[in-house]
C-alpha positions in Angstrom: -10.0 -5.1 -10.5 -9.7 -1.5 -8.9 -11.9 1.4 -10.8 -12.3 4.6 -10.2 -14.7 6.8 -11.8 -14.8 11.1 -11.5 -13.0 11.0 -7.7 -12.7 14.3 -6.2 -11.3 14.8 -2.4 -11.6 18.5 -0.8 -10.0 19.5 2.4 -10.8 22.8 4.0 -7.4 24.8 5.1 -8.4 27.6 7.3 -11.4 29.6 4.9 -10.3 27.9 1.4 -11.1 24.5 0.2 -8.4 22.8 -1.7 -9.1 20.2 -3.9 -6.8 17.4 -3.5 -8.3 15.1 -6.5 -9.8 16.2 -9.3 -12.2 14.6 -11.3 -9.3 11.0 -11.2 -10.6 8.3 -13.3 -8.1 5.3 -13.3 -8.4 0.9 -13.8 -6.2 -1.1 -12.0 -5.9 -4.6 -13.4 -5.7 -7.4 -10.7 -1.8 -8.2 -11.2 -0.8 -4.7 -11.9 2.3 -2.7 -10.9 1.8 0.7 -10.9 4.0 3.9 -9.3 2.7 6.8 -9.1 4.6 9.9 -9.6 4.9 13.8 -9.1 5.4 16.8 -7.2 4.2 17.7 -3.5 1.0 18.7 -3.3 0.0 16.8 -6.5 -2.4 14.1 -5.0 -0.3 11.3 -4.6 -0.6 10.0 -1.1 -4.8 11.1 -1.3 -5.3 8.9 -3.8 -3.2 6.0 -2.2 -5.3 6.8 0.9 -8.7 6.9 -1.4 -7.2 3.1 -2.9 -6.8 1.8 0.8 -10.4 3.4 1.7 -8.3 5.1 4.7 -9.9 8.7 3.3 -13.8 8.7 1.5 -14.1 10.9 -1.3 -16.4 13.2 -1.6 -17.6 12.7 -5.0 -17.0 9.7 -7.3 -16.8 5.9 -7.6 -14.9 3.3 -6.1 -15.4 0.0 -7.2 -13.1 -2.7 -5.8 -13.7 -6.2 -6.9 -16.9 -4.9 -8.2 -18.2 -3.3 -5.1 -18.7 -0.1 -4.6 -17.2 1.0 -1.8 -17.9 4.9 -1.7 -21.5 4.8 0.7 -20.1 1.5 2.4 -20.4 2.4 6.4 -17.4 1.9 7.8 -17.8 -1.0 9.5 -17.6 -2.6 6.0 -14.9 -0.1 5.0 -12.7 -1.5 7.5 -13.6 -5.4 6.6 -12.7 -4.7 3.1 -9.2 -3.4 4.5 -8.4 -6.0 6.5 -9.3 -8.6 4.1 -7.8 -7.3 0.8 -5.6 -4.0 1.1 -2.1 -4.2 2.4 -0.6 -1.0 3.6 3.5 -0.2 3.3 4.5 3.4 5.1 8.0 5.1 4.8 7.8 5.7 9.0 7.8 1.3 9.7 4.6 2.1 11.9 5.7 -1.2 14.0 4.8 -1.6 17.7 8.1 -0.9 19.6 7.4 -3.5 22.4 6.3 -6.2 19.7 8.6 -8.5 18.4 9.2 -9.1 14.5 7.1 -12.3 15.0 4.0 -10.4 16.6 4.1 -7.1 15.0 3.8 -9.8 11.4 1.1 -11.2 13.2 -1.2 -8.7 14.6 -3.8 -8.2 11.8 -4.0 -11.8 12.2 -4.9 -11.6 16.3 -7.1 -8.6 15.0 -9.3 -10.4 12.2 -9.4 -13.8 15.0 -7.5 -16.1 13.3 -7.0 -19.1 15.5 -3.6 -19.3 17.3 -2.1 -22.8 15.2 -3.2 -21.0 12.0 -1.5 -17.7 12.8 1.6 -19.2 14.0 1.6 -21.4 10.7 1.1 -18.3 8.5 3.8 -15.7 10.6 6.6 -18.8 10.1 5.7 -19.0 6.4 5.9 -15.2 6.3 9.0 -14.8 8.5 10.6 -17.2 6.0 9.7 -15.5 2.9 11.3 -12.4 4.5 14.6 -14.1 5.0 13.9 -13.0 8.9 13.4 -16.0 11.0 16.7 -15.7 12.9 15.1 -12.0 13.7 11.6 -13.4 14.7 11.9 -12.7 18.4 13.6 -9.4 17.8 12.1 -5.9 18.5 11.9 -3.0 15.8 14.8 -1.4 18.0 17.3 -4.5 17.7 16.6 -4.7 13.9 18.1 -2.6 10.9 16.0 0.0 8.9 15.8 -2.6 6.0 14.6 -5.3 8.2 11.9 -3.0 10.1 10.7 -2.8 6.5 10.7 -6.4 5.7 8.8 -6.9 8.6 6.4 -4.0 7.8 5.8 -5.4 4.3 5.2 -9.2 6.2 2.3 -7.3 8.3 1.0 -5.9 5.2 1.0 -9.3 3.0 0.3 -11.7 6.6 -3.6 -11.6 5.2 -3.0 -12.3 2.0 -4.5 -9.4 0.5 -5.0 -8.8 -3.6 -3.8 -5.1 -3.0 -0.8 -3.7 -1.7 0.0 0.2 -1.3 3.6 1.5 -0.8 3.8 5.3 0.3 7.7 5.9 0.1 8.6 2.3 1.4 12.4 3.0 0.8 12.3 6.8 2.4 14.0 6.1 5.3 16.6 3.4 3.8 19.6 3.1 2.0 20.5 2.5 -1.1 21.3 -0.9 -0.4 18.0 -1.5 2.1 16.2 0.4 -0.2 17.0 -1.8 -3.3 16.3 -4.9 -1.6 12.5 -3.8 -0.5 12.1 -2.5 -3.9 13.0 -6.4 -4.9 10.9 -7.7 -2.5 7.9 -5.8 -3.3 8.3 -6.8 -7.1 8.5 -10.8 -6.0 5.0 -9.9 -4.1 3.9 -8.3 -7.7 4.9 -10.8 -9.6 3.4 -13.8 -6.9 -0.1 -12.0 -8.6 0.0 -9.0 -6.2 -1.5 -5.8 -7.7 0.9 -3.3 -6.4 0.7 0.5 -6.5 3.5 2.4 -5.1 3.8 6.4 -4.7 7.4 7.6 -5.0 9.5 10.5 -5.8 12.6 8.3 -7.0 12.4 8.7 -10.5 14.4 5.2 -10.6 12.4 3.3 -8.4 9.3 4.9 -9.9 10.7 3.9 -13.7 10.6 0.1 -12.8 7.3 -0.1 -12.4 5.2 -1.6 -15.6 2.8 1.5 -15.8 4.2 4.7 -14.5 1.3 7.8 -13.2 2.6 11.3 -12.9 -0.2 13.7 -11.0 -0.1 16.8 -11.1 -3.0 19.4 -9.1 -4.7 16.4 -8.3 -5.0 15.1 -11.7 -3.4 12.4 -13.8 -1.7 14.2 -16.1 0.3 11.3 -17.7 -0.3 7.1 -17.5 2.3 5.6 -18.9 1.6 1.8 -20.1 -2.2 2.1 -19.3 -2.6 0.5 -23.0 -0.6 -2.6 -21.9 -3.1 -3.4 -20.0 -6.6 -2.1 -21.7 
């Protein structure tokens, strides 16, 4: 259970502070699918970033899994990344000299998972992706749709509760782009809750429960009673 109580985020831009969030309240079920919707500027990726504690707002609460997370140092910040928060970027964000294989399995190596374990868990992974004839392949042998795949195996390698999707099918094709969208729904419906921001009113349309922002509110939540 995500929930967020009175979030506001402010940046300073040369003299003027912009507010980036506004006073966002929002409950996220634990199984939820969620996109999140509007124009540039709105507050889309902030909040995704405030979701995946990557940015600390600077009023508000934060409770995730009944924790609050907002005064956490960020020591524990990090931890609670790691251990339940899976990231998905438009850009891949692989290690070039990695293979598919390692780049799956680095959060692993990072939270000291012991080798046997890690190489159990990537070959489970690889296989879910469809991508263990590409397992030994770099980022630069594979296609934009498989760079994906394997960015969305890094993501899910931990097992997290919560996965975050900024644009995942920016840089694809239609076709690539339909197939991570799939993918990302099997993870959902495997008990994932899964928020993704978007401008693609089609991909954005799939989702469950549909949030439009606008000037760092939320100015419509579609299928929020679903789920009350």
């Amino acid at each position: 259970m995500i929930e967020l109580a009175g979030i506001e985020r402010d940046f300073t831009v040369g003299d003027e502070v912009v507010r980036a969030l506004d006073q966002v309240s929002l409950t996220l079920p634990d199984g939820d699918y969620v996109s999140v919707m509007g124009p540039s500027g709105s507050g889309k990726s902030t909040l995704l970033n405030v979701l995946g504690l990557l940015d600390r707002p600077n009023d508000g609460s934060y409770r995730l899994h009944g924790e609050e997370t907002t005064r956490l140092p960020e020591e524990a910040r990090a931890a609670l990344r790691r251990d339940h928060i899976g990231f998905v970027f438009q850009a891949f964000h692989l290690v070039p000299r990695l293979s598919a294989a390692d780049n799956i399995g680095l959060p692993l190596v990072l939270a000291g998972v012991e080798p046997h374990a890690r190489d159990a868990r990537i070959h489970e992974v690889l296989e879910s992706l469809d991508l263990l004839d590409r397992a030994h392949h770099r980022p630069d042998q594979l296609s934009g749709g498989q760079r994906q795949r394997v960015a969305i195996g890094r993501a899910v390698v931990m097992r997290p509760g919560l996965l975050l999707a900024d644009e995942p099918t920016g840089n694809l094709d239609q076709h690539a782009g339909s197939e991570v969208v799939a993918l990302l729904e099997q993870l959902n419906a495997s008990g994932i809750t899964l928020v993704v921001v978007t401008h693609d009113p089609t991909i954005g349309q799939r989702a469950r429960r549909r949030i439009r922002m606008v000037d760092g509110q939320i100015a419509n939540d579609s299928g929020a009673d679903a789920h009350a």
